[in-house]
Z-matrix of the N, CA and C atoms (Angstrom, degrees):
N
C 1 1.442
C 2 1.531 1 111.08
N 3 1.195 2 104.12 1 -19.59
C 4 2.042 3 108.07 2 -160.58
C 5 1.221 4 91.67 3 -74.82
N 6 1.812 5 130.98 4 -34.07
C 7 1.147 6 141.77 5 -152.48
C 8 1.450 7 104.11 6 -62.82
N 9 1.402 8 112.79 7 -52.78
C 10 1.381 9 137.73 8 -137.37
C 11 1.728 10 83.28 9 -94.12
N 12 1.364 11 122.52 10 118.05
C 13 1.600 12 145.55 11 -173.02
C 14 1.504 13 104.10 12 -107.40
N 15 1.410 14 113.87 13 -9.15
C 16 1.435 15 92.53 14 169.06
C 17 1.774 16 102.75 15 -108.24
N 18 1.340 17 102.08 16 -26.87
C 19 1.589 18 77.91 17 170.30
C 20 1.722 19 123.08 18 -70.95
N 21 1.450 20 127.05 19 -27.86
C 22 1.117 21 119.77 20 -171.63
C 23 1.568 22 112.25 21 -83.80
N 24 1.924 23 121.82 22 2.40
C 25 1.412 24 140.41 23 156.24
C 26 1.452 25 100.07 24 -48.11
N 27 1.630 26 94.73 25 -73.53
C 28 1.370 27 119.56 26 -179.69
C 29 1.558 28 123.20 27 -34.46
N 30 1.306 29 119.27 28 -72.09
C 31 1.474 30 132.27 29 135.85
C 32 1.784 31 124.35 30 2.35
N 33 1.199 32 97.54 31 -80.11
C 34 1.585 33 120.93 32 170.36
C 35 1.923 34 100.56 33 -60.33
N 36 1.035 35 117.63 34 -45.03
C 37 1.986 36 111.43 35 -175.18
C 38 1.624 37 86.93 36 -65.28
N 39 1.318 38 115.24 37 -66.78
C 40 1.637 39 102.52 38 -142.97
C 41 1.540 40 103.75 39 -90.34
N 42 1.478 41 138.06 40 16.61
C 43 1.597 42 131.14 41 165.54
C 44 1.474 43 81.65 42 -104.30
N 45 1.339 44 135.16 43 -59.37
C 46 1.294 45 101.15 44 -170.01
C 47 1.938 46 87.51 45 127.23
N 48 0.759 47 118.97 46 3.50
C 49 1.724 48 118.04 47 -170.63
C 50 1.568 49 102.65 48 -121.35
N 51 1.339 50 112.70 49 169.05
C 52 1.094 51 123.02 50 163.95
C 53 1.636 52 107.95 51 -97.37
N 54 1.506 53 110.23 52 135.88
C 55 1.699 54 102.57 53 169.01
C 56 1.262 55 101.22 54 -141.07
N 57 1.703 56 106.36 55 163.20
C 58 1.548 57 115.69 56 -117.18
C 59 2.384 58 67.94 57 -138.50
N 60 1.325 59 87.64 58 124.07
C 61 1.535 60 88.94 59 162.28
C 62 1.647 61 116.13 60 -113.23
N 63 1.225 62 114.20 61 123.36
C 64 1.212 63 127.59 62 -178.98
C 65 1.537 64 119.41 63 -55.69
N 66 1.420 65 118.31 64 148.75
C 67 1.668 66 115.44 65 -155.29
C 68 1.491 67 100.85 66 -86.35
N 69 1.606 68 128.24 67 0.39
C 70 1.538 69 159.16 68 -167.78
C 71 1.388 70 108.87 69 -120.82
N 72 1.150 71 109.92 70 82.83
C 73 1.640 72 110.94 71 174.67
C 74 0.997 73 116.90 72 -68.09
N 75 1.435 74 128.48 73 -15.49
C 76 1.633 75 116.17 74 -160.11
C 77 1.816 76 85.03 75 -116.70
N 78 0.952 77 102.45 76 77.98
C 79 1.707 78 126.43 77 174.60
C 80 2.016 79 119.74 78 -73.73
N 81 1.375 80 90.06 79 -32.14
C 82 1.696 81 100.05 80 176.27
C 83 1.486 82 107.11 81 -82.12
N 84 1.560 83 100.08 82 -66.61
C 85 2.119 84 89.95 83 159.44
C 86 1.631 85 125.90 84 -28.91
N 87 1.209 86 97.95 85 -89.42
C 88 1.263 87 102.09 86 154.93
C 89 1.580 88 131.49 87 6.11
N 90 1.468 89 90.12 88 -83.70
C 91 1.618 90 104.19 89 175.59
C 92 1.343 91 121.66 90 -56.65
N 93 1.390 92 106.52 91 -31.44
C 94 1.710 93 116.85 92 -170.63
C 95 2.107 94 93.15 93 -65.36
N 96 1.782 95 68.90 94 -66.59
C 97 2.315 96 70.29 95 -167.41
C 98 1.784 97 115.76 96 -54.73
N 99 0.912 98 122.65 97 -15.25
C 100 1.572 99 134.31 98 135.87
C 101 1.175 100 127.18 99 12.94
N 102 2.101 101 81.85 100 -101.54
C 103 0.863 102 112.30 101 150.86
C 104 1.513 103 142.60 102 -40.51
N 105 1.269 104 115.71 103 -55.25
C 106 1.710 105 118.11 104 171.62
C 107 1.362 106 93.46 105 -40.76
N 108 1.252 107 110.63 106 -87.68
C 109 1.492 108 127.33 107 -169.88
C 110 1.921 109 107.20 108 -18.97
N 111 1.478 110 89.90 109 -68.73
C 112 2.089 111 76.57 110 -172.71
C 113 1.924 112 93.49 111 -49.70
N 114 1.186 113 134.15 112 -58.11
C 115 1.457 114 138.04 113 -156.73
C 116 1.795 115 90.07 114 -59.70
N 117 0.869 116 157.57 115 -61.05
C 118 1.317 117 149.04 116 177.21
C 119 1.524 118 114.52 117 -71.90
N 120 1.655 119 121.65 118 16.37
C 121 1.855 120 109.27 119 174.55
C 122 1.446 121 105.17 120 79.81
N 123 1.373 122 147.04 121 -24.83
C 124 1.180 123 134.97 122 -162.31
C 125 1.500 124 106.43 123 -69.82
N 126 0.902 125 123.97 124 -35.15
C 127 1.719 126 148.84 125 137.94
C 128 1.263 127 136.52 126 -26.90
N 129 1.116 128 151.47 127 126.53
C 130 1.303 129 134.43 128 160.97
C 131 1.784 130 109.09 129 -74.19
N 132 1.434 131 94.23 130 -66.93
C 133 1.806 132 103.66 131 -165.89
C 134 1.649 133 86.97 132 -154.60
N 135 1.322 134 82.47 133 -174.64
C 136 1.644 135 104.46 134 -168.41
C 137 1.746 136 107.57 135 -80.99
N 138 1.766 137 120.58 136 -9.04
C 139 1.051 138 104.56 137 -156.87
C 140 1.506 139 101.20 138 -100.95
N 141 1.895 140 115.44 139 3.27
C 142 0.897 141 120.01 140 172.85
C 143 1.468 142 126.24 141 -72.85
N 144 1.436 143 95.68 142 -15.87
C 145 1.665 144 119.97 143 -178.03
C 146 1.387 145 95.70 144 -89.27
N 147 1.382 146 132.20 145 -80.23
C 148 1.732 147 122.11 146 178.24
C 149 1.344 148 97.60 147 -28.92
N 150 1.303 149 159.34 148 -52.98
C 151 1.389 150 146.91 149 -168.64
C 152 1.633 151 113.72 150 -49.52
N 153 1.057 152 100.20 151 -48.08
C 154 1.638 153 108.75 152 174.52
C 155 1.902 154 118.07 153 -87.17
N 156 1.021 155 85.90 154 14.30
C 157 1.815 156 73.13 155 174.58
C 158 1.800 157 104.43 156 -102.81
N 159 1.413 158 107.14 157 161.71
C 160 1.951 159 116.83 158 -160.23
C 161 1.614 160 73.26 159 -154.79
N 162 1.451 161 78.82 160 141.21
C 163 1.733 162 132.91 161 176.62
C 164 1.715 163 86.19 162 -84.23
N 165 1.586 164 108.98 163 135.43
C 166 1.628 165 113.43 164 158.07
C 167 1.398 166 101.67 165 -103.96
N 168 1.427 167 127.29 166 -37.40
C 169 1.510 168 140.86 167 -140.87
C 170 1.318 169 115.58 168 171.48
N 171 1.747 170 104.94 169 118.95
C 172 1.626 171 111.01 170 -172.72
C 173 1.840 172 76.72 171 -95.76
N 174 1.622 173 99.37 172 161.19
C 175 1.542 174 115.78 173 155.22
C 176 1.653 175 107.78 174 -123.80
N 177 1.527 176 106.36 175 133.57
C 178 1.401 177 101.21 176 -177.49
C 179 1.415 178 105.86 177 -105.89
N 180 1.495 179 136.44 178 166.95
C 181 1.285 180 131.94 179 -159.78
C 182 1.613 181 92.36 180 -91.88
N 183 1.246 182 135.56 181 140.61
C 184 1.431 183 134.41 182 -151.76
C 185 1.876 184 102.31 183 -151.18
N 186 1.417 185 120.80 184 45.34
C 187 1.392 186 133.02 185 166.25
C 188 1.430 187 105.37 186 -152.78
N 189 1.038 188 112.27 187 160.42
C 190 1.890 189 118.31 188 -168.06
C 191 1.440 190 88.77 189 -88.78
N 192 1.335 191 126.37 190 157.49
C 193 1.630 192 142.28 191 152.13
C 194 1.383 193 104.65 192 -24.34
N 195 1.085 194 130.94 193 -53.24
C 196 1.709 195 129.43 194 -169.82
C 197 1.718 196 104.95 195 -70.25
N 198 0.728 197 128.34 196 -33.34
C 199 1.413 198 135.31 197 -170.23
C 200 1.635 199 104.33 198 -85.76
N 201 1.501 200 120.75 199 -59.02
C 202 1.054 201 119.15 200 156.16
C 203 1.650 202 137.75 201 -21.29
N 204 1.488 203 98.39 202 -62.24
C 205 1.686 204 117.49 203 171.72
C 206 1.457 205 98.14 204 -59.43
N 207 1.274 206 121.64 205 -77.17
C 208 1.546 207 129.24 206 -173.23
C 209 1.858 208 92.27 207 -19.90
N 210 1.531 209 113.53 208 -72.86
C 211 1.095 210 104.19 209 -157.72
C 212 1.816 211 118.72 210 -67.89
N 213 1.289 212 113.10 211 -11.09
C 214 1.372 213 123.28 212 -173.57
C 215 1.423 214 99.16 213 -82.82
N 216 1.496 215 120.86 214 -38.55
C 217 1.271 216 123.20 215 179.40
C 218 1.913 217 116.63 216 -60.56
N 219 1.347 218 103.88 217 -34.21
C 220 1.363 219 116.33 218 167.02
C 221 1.385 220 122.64 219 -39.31
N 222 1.916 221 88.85 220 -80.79
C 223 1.290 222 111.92 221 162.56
C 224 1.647 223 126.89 222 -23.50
N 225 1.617 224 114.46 223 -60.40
C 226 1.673 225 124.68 224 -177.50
C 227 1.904 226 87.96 225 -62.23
N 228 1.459 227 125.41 226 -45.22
C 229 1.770 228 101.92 227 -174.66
C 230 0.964 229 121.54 228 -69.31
N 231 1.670 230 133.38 229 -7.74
C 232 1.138 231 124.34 230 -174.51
C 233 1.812 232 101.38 231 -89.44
N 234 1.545 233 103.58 232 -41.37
C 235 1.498 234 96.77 233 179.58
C 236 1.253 235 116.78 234 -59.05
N 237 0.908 236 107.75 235 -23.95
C 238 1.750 237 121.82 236 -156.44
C 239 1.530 238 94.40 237 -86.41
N 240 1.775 239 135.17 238 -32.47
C 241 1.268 240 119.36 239 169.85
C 242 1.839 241 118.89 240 -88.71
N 243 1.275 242 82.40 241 -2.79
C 244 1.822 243 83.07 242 170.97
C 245 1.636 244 103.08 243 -88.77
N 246 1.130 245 116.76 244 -19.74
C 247 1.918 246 111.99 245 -174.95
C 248 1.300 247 115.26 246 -112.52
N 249 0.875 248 109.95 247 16.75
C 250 2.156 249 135.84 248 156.95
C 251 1.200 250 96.85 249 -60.87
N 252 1.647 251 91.19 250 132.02
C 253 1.804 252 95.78 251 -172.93
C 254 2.023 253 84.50 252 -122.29
């Protein structure tokens, strides 16, 4: 998913935040062997790990509030005619 720059555009327009893709895509790997590591001592703590993480690409939200809603409002009719009973 981290890969894909138009969904995390997308992402970033309609929550309203900026999000930040890491320069390490394989973030769940990663995280797992990490993990072992702090759980076996190889580790200190977790803040040794925040030390090493890098920004590749922030996305900033890039439509005004009105445009946003419009499209969220869309979005809820389409779900909303697939879950019509």
């Amino acid at each position: 998913m981290s890969v894909n720059a138009w969904l995390l555009q997308f992402m970033a327009t309609l929550i309203g935040i900026t999000v930040q893709r890491p320069s390490n895509f394989e973030t769940t790997t990663l995280g797992a062997a990490r993990l072992a590591a702090l759980g076996c001592s190889a580790i200190c703590s977790l803040n040794d790990v925040q030390l090493e993480w890098q920004m590749d690409r922030q996305f900033m939200p890039d439509q005004s509030c009105g445009e946003i809603e419009v499209g969220y409002q869309g979005w809820l009719k389409i779900i909303r005619s697939f879950t019509a009973e």
